[in-house]
C-alpha positions as CSV (number, residue, x, y, z in Angstrom):
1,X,13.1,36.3,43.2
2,X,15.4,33.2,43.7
3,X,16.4,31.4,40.8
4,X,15.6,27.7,40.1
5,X,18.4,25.7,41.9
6,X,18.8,22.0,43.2
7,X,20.5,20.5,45.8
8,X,22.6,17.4,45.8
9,X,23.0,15.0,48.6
10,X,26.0,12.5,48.8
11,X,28.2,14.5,45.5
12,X,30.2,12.3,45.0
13,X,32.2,11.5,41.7
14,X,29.3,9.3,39.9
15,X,26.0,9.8,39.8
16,X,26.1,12.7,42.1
17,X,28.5,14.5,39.4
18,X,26.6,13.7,37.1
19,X,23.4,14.5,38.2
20,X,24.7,18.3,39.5
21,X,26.2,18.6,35.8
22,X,22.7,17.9,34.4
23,X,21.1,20.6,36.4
24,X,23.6,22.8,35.8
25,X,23.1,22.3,32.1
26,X,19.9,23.7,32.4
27,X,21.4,26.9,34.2
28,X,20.1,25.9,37.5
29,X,22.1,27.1,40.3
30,X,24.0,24.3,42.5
31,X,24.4,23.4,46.0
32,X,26.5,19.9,46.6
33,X,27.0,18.6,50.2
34,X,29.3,15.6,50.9
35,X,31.0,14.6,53.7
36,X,34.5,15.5,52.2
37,X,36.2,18.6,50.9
38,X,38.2,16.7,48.4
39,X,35.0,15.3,46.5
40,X,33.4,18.7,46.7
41,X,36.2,20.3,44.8
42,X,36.5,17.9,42.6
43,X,32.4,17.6,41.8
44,X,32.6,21.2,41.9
45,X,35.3,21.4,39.3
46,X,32.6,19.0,37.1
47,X,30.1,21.3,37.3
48,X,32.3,24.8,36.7
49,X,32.2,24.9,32.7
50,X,28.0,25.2,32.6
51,X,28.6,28.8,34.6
52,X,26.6,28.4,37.1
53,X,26.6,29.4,40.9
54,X,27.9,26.5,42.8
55,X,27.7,26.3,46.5
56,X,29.5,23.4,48.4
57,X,29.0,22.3,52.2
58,X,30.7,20.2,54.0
59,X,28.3,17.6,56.1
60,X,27.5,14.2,56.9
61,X,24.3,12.9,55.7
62,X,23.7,10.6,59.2
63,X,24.6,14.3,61.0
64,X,21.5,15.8,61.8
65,X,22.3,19.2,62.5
66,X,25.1,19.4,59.6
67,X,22.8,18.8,57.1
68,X,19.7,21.2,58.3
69,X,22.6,23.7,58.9
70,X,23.4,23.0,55.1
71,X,20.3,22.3,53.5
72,X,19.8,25.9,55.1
73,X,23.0,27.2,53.7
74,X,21.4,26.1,50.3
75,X,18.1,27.6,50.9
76,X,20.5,31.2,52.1
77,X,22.2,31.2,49.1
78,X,19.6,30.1,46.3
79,X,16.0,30.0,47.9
80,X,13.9,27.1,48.7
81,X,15.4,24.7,46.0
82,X,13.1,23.6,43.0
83,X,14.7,19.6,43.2
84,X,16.8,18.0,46.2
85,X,18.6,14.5,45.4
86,X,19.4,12.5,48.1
87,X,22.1,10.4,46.6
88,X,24.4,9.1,49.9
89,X,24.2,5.6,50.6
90,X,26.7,2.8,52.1
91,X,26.9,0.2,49.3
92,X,28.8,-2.9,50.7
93,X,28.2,-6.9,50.1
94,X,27.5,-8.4,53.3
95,X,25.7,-11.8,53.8
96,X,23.4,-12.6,56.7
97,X,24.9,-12.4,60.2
98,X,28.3,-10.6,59.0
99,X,27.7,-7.2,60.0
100,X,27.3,-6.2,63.6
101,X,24.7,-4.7,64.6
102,X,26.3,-0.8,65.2
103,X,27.4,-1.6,61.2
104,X,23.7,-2.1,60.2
105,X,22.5,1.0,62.1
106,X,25.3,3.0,60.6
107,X,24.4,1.9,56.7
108,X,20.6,2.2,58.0
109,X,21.1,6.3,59.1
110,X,22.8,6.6,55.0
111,X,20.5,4.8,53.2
112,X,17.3,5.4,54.4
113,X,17.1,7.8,57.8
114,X,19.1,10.7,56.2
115,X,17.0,10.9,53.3
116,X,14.1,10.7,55.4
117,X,15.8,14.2,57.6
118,X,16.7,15.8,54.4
119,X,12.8,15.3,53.2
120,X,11.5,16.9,56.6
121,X,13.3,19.9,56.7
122,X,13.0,20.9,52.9
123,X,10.0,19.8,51.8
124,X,7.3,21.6,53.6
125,X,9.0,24.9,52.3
126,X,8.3,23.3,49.1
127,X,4.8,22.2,49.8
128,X,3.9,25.5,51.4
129,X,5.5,26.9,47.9
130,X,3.1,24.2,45.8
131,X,5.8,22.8,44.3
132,X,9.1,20.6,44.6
133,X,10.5,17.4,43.3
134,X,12.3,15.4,46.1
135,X,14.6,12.1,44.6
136,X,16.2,9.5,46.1
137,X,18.9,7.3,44.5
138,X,17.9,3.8,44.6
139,X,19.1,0.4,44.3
140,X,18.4,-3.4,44.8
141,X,15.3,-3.9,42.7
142,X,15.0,-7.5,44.3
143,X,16.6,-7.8,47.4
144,X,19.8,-10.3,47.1
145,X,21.2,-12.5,50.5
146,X,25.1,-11.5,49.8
147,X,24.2,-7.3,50.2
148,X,22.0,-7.2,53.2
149,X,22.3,-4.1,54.4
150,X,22.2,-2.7,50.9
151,X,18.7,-4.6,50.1
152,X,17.2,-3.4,53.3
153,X,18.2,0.0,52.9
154,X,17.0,0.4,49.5
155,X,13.4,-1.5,50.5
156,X,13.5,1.2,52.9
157,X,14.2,3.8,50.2
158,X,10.7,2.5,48.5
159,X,8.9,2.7,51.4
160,X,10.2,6.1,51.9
161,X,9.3,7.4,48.6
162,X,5.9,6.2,49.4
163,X,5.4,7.9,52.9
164,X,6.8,11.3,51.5
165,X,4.2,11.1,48.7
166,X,1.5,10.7,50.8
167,X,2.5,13.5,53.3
168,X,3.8,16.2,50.3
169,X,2.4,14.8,47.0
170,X,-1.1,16.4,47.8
171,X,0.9,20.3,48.0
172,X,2.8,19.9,44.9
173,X,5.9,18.0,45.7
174,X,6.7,15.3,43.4
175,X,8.8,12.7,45.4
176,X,10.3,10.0,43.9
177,X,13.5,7.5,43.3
178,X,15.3,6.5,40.4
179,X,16.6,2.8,41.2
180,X,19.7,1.8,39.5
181,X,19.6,-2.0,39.0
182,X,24.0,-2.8,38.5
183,X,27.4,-1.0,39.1
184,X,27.5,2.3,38.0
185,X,30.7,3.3,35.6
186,X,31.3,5.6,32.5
187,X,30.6,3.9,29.1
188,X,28.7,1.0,30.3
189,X,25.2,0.2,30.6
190,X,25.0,1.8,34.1
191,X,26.7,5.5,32.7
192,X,26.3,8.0,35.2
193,X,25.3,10.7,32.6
194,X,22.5,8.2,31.4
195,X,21.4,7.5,35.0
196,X,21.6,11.7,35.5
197,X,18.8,11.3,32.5
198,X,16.0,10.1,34.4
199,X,16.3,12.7,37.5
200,X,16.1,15.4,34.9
201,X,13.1,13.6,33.4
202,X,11.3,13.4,36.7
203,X,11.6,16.5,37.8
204,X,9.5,17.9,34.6
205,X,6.9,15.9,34.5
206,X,3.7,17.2,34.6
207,X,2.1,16.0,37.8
208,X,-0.4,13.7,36.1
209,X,2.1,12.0,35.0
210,X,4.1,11.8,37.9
211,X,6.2,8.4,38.8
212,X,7.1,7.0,42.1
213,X,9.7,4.9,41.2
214,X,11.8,4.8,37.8
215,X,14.1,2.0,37.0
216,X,17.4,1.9,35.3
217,X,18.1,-1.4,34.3
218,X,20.5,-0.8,31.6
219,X,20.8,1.1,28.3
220,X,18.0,0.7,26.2
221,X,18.4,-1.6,23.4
């Protein structure tokens, strides 16, 4: 019998970290992907003092075969994983007509079509299990002219969340994103450790009470 475990997406020193150290808290076994070996070690050194297994793979998130071969490397190591976070995105101000058009595509595979691969090649283990939580970082709550790509990619996240709903939500899989509204640095309003709160919170609760979308607008007051 596999132990509870989650995967992280895009590990990278903020919320990524975060998020995997919040996990691991609860004694869940780890899996972080990233694109470099640096971040993993150093995400991977975050997460060490909670003792738990820690698995880290190497991949792009706009590489389709790299990540089904490591999403399958998770699932080798640790089972079919009780939450996934798909937390790699391309954040980048850039005002109407700036970016080429290969630049767009290229933020469009992070943002939004990599999530969308991750979602189809883990969650109908999940489904077929009866449960799963599936999160997606998001961003932009309303879209703004000077981050383009960035807006579009995140309205693309929503519209994301909504689709995998629909097509896992019925067998058990609670998809969902956790949209963080500013700059995310330690000891502000946007702490990573605060944002790593709500991905915690939404993958236990009880599915009548199951949100699509959570917002982190700031610390509350």
């Amino acid at each position: 019998m596999s132990m509870p475990s989650a995967v992280i997406i895009g590990a990278g020193p903020g919320i990524g970290q975060a998020v995997a150290r919040r996990f691991a808290r609860e004694g869940m076994p780890i899996t972080l992907i990233a694109r470099s070996g640096r971040t993993l070690r150093s995400v991977a050194e975050a997460v060490a003092p909670h003792g738990v297994p820690v698995v880290t793979v190497e991949a792009d998130s706009t590489d389709q075969d790299a990540l089904d071969a490591a999403l399958d490397k998770a699932v080798g190591e640790h089972g079919v994983p009780d939450v996934v976070v798909y937390n790699a995105a391309i954040i980048q101000a850039d005002a109407p007509g700036e970016l080429p058009v290969r630049a767009h595509m290229e933020a469009w595979a992070v943002n939004v079509v990599g999530a969308l691969n991750a979602a189809a090649h883990v969650a109908p283990a999940m489904a077929a299990r009866g449960d799963g939580t599936f999160l997606i970082t998001g961003g932009m709550p309303e879209p703004k002219p000077r981050y383009v790509s960035l807006s579009l990619g995140k309205a693309g996240v929503r519209t994301l969340v909504t689709l995998l709903d629909q097509e896992y939500g019925p067998s058990g899989v609670h998809v969902a994103s956790v949209t963080v509204a500013g700059p995310v640095a330690p000891g502000t309003d946007f702490d990573p450790d605060d944002i790593a709160e709500h991905y915690w919170r939404l993958h236990t609760q009880p599915r009548h009470q199951w949100e699509r979308e959570t917002l982190h607008a700031g610390r509350p007051r």
